[in-house]
MARNU-845786 format. One line per 4 residues: number of its first residue (from 1); their letters; for each residue x, y, z of C-alpha. Coordinates in steps of 0.5 Angstrom, whole numbers, padded with zeros to 4 digits. Layout:
<pts>
NUM> A> X,Y,Z | ...
</pts>
This chain:
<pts>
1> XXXX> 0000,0000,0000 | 0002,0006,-0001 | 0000,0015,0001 | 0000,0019,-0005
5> XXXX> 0001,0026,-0004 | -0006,0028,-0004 | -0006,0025,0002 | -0011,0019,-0001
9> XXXX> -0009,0011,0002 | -0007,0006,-0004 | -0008,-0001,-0003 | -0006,-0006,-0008
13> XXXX> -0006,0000,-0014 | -0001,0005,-0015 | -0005,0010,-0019 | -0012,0014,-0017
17> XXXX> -0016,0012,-0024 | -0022,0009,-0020 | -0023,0004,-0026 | -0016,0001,-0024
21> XXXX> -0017,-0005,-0018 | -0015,-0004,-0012 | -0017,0000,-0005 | -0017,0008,-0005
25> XXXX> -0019,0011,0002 | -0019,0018,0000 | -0021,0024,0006 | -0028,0023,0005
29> XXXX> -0029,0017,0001 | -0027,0009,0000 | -0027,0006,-0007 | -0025,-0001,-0009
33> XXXX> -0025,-0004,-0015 | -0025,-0011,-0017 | -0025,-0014,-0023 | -0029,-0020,-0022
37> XXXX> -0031,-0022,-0016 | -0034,-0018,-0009 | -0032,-0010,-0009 | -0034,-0011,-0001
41> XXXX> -0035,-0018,0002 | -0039,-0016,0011 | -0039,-0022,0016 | -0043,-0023,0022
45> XXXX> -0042,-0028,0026 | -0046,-0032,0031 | -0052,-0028,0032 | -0057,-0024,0028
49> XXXX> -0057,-0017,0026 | -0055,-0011,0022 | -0049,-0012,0018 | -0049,-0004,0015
53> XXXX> -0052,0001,0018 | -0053,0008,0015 | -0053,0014,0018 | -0055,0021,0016
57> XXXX> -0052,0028,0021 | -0051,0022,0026 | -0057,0019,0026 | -0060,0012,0023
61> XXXX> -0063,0012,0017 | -0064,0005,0015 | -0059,-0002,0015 | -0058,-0008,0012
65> XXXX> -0059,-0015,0017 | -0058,-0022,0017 | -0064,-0026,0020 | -0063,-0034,0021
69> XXXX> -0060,-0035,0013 | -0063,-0029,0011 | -0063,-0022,0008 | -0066,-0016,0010
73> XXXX> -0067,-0009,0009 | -0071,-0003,0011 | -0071,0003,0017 | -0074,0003,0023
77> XXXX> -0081,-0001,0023 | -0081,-0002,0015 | -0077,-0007,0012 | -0077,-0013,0008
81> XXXX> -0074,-0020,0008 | -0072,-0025,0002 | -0074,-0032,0004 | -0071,-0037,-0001
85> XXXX> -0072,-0043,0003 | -0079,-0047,0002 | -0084,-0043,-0001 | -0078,-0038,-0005
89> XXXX> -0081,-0030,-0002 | -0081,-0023,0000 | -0085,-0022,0006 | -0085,-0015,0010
93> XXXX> -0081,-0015,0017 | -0078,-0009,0021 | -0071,-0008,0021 | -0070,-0012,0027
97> XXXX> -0074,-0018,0024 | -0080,-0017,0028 | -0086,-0018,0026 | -0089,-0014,0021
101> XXXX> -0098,-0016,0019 | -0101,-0012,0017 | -0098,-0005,0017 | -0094,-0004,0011
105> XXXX> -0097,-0001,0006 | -0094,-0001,-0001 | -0095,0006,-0004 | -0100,0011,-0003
109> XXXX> -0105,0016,-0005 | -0099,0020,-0008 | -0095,0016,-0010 | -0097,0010,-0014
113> XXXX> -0093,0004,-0018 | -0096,0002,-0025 | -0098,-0004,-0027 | -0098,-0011,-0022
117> XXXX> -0096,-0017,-0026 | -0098,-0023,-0023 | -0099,-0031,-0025 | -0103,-0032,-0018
121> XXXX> -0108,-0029,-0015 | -0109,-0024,-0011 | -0111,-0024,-0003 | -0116,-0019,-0002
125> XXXX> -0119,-0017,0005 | -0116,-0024,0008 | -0112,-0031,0007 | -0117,-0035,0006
129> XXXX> -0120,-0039,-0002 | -0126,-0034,-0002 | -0121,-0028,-0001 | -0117,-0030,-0007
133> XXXX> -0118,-0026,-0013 | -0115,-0030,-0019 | -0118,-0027,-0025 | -0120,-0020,-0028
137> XXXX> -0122,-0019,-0035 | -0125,-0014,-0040 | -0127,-0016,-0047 | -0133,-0016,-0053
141> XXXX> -0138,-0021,-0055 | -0143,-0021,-0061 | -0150,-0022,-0059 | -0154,-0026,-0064
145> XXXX> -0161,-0030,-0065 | -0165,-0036,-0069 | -0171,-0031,-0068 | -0169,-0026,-0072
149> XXXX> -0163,-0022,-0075 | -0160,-0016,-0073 | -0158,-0010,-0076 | -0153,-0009,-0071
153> XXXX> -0150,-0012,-0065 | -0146,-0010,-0061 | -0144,-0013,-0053 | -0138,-0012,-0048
157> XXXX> -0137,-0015,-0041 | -0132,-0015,-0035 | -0131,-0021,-0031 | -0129,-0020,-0024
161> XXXX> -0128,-0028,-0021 | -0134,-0032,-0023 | -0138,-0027,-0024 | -0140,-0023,-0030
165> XXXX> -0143,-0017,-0032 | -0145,-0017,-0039 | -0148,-0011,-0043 | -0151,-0011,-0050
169> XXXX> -0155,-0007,-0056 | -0159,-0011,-0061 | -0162,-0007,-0067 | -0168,-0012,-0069
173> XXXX> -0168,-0012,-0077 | -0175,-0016,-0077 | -0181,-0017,-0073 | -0181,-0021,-0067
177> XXXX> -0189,-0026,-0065 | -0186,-0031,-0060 | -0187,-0033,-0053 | -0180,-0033,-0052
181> XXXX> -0173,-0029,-0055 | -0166,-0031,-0054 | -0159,-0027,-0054 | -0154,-0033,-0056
185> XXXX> -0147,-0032,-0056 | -0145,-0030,-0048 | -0137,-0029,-0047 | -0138,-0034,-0041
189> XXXX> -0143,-0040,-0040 | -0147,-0039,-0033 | -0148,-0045,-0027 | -0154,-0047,-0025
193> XXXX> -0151,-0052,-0020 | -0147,-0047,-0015 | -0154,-0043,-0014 | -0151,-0037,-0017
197> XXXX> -0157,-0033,-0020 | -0158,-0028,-0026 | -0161,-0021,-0026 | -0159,-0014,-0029
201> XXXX> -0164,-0009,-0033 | -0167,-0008,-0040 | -0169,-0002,-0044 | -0173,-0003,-0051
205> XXXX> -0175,0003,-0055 | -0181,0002,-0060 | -0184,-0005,-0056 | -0191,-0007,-0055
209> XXXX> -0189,-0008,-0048 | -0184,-0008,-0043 | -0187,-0012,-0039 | -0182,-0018,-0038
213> XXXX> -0178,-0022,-0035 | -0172,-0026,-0036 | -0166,-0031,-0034 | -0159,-0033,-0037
217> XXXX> -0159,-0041,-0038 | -0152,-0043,-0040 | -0149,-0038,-0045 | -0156,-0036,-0047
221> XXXX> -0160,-0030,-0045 | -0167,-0032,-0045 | -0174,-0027,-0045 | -0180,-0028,-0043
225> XXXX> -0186,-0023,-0043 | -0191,-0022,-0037 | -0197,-0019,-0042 | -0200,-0020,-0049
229> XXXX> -0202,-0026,-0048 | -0195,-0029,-0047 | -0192,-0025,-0053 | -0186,-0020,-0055
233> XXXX> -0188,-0017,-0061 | -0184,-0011,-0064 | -0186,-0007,-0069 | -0184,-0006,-0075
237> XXXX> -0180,-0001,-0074 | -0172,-0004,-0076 | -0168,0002,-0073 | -0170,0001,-0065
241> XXXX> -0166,-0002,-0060 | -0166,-0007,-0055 | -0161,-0005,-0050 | -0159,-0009,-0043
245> XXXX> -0154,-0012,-0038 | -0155,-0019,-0035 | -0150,-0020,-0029 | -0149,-0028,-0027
249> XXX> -0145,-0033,-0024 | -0140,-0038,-0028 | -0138,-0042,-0023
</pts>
């Protein structure tokens, strides 16, 4: 090693270029350089604990611990620990390793991430299999029917688990005189065998009547009408809509 006439220690290296390897502890800094392997290389043995601590005018601002065969890092009650033992994880700790439940938040109103990439689920409001939310979609679907064309047909969807909200618009092209009318063509079929029910609205413009009922059955949209002898008739006015949104379950 050696002094140069700055003042600046040298170890394993004769000149200052910090792109050289070796150790320069300068008045108020320390470079070190290597050219494949560790620049700095901390051990602490025997019990848990910080490894490096860091300060700011004197105070302590954060630190970088060792728990069991773990790493962790974070400042006063917010840290984080990197499990790769079983089930490979991060879970939330303080910087002493103390537990951490339920009271680290991750962002806030001001400061948001972006987009959340997962290839699981998400556990909302509790651990339990009901709190897992493992699928969110949005999309379009084409409403079609055996009864009668249509001039246009147009129906977009959101799916939040199992349950489904579809929306639709159908521009009638001809008369309709039967007891029942069908919307085919549904993004997802519904379950009659887990008690789910269906429900949501209807507007029709230019219809004998809007008095009717309806119900999903697998991918289907079924309408039945209350008055008119049992009949849903429209007119013969080809530019009106029928217009509505269904919810049900699919599982």
């Amino acid at each position: 090693m050696r002094i140069d006439s700055s003042g600046n220690l040298l170890v394993g290296k004769t000149g200052t270029s910090f792109g050289t390897d070796g150790v320069e502890i300068k008045n108020d800094q320390i470079w070190s350089t290597n050219t494949s392997s560790d620049c700095i290389s901390l051990n602490r043995k025997t019990d848990d604990g910080a490894i490096a601590t860091f300060y700011k005018d004197g105070t302590t601002v954060g630190s970088i611990f060792v728990s069991g065969d773990d790493m962790g890092l974070g400042t006063g009650n917010v840290g984080i620990r990197f499990l790769d033992s079983g089930q490979d994880r991060i879970i939330p700790r303080t910087t002493s390793n103390g537990a951490a439940n339920g009271t680290i938040d991750l962002g806030d109103s001001g400061s948001r991430f972006k987009d959340l990439y997962l290839s699981g689920g998400a556990y909302l409001g509790g651990t339990g299999a009901a709190n897992k939310l493992d699928d969110y979609e949005e999309g379009s679907w084409t409403p079609t029917s055996t009864a009668t064309a249509f001039q246009q047909a147009y129906g977009t969807y959101t799916k939040v688990g199992n349950i489904v909200n579809a929306w639709f618009a159908v521009q009638v092209a001809s008369s309709i005189n039967a007891n029942f009318f069908q919307l085919n063509g549904l993004p997802f079929s519904y379950s009659n065998t887990t008690g789910g029910m269906s429900g949501g609205s209807m507007g029709l413009t230019d219809m004998n009547t809007n008095e009717f009922t309806f119900y999903v059955t697998g991918s289907t949209i079924l309408l039945l009408n209350l008055t008119n002898n049992g009949y849903l008739r429209y007119n013969t006015y080809a530019d009106k809509f029928l217009r509505g949104h269904v919810v049900y379950r699919t599982s």
